[in-house]
C-alpha positions in Angstrom: -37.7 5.1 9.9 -36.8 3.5 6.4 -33.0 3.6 5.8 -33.9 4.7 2.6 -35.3 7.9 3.2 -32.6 8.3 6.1 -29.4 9.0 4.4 -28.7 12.1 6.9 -29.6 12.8 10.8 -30.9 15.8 9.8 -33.5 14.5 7.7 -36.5 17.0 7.1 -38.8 14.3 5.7 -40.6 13.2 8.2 -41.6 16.9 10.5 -44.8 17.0 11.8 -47.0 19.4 10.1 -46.8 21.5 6.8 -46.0 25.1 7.1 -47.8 27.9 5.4 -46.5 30.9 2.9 -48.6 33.7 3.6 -46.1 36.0 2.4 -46.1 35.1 -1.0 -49.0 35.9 -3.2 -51.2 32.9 -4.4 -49.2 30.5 -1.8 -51.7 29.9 1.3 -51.9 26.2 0.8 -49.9 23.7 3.0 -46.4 23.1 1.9 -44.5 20.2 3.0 -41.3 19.8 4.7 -40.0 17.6 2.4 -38.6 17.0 -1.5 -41.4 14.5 -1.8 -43.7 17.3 -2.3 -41.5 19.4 -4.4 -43.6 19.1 -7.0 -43.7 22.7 -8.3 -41.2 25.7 -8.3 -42.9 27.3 -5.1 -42.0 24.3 -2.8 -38.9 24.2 -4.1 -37.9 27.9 -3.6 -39.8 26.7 -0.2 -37.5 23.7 0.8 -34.4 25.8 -0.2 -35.3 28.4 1.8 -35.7 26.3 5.1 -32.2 25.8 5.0 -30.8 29.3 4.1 -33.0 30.3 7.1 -31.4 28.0 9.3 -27.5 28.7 8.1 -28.5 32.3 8.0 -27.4 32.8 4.6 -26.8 35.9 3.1 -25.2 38.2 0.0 -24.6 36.3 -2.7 -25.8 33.0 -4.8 -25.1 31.0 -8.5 -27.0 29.2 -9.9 -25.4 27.1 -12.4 -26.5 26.0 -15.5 -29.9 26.9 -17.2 -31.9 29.2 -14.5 -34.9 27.9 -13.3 -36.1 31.5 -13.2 -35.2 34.8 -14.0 -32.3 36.8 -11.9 -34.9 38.8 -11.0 -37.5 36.3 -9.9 -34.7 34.4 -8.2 -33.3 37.2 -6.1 -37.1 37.6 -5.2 -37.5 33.6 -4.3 -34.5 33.9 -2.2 -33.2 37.6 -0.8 -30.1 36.8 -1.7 -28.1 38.9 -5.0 -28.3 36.4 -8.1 -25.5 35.7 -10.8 -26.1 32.6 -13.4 -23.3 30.4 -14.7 -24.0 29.2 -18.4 -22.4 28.6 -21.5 -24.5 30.9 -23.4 -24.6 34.0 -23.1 -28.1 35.3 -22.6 -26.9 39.0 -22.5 -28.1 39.4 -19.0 -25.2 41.5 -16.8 -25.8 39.1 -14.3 -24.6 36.0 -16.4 -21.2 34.5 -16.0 -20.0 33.0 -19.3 -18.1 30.1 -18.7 -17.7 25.9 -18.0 -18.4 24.9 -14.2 -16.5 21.7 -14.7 -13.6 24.8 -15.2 -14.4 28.0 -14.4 -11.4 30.3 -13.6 -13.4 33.0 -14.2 -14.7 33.0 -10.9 -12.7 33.8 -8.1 -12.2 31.8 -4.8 -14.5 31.8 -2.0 -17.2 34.2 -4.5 -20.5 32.9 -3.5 -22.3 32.3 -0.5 -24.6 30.0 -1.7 -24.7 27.6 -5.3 -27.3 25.8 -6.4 -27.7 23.8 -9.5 -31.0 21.9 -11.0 -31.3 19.3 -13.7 -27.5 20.2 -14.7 -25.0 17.3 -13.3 -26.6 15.1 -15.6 -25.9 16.7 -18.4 -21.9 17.5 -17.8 -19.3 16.0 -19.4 -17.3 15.7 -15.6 -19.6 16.4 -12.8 -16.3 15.3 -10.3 -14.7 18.5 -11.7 -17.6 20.5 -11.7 -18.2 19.7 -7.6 -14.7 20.6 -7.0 -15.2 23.9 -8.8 -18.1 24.7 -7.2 -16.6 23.7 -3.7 -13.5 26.2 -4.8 -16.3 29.0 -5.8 -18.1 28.6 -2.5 -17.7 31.0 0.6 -16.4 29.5 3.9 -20.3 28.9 5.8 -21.7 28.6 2.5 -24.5 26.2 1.4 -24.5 23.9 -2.1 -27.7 22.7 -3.1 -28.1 20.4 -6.0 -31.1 18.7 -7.3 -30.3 15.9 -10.4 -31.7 12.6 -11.7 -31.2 8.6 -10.5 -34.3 7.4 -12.8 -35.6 9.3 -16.1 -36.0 9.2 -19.9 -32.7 10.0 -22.1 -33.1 14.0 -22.9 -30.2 15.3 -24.5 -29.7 18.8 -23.9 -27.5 18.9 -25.2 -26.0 15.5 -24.4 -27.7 13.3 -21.7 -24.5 11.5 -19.8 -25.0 10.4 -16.1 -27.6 9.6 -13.4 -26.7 10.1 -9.7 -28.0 8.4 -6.2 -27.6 10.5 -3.2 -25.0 8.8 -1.8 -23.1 9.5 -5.2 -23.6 13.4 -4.9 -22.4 12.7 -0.9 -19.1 11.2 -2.6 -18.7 14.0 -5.1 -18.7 16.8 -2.6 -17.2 14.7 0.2 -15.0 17.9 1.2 -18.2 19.6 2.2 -20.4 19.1 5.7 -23.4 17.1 4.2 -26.5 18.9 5.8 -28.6 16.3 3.8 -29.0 14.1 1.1 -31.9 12.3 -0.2 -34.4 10.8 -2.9 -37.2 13.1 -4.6 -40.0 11.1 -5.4 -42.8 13.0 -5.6 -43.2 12.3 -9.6 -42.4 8.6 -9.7 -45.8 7.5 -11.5 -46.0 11.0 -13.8 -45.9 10.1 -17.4 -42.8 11.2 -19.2 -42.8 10.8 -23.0 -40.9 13.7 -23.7 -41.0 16.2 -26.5 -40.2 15.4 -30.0 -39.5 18.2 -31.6 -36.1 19.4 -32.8 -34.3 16.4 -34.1 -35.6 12.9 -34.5 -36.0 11.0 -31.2 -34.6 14.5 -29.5 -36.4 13.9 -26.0 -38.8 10.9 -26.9 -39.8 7.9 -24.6 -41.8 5.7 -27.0 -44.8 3.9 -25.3 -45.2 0.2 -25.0 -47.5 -2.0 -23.8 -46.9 -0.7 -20.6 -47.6 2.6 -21.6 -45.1 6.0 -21.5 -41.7 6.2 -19.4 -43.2 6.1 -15.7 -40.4 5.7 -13.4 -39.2 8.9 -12.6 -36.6 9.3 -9.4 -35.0 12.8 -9.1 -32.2 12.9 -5.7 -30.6 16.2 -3.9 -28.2 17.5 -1.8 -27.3 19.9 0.3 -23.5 20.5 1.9 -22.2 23.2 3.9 -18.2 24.2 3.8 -17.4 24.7 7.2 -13.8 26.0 6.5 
């Protein structure tokens, strides 16, 4: 097995045979075992949900940052009850106003599980935001985190860091890592971005080469075992 797709023990990417969803509507193809074919927001819910199976997690999650889906369709994806962390306040009773790199708002030990997509990029002090998010999380509890090693400057609304999985390993250090690995799944998908809003907003421009095509996401997932 390649050392880079081993970073773990527990490595899922490489079980033998996809598992179906037949109990979710319009879901009855193969999914894979693995980020490589996270390529939409099912198998993601999917992947996710292999390991709250397996820790048996219940109660509570928060996600932080911009929701990937509504409370509603999140507490659906996963069984457990959803609360969002944001800075803007979306009116939604289930959205905690506040900063994860400092969020005092939130009590110890509150959640059971966090999860945070396409965010640690875009934070000022994702060292302090791990730490926080450690402090927030339940004793058992599971951390996932999906963020970018290779993709096009997007500033939303600033565009700061890239990440490797051993990085994200080192920023929750204080956690059991459960696994940690490279998504690749839409290396060769073009990625010229949007340009609307400001000039060069989200904008890749295309060269002889063509459009940005290098596109590496990485994840994590830690358990606190005390």
């Amino acid at each position: 097995m390649s050392l880079l797709y081993n970073w773990t023990p527990n490595n899922k990417l490489f079980r033998d045979g996809p598992p179906y969803r037949e109990d979710i509507p319009d879901f009855k193809k193969p999914i894979a075992d693995s980020m490589l074919d996270c390529g939409s927001i099912k198998n993601l819910v999917h992947f996710i949900n292999m390991f709250l199976k397996e820790y048996n997690i219940k109660g509570k999650m928060l996600q932080v940052g911009a929701s990937f889906n509504s409370m509603k369709q999140t507490e659906e994806c996963f069984g457990l009850e959803a609360w969002n962390l944001d800075l803007v306040d979306d009116k939604q009773p289930t959205t905690i106003i506040g900063d994860v790199t400092n969020c005092p708002e939130i009590p110890n030990e509150s959640f059971d599980f966090v999860f945070s997509s396409d965010t640690f990029e875009h934070l000022t002090t994702p060292w302090t935001a791990a730490k926080e998010m450690i402090r927030i999380l339940k004793p058992n509890g599971l951390i996932f985190v999906t963020t970018l090693f290779s993709w096009r400057y997007h500033c939303c609304p600033i565009d700061y860091w890239r990440f490797t999985p051993q990085a994200l390993m080192f920023l929750f250090k204080e956690l059991e890592c459960i696994e940690a690995n490279w998504d690749i799944h839409n290396r060769r998908v073009p990625q010229q971005g949007r340009s609307e809003g400001e000039p060069d907003y989200d904008i890749c421009p295309e060269d002889h080469f063509g459009p940005w095509m290098e596109n590496w996401r990485v994840y994590y997932v830690g358990r606190k075992t005390t």
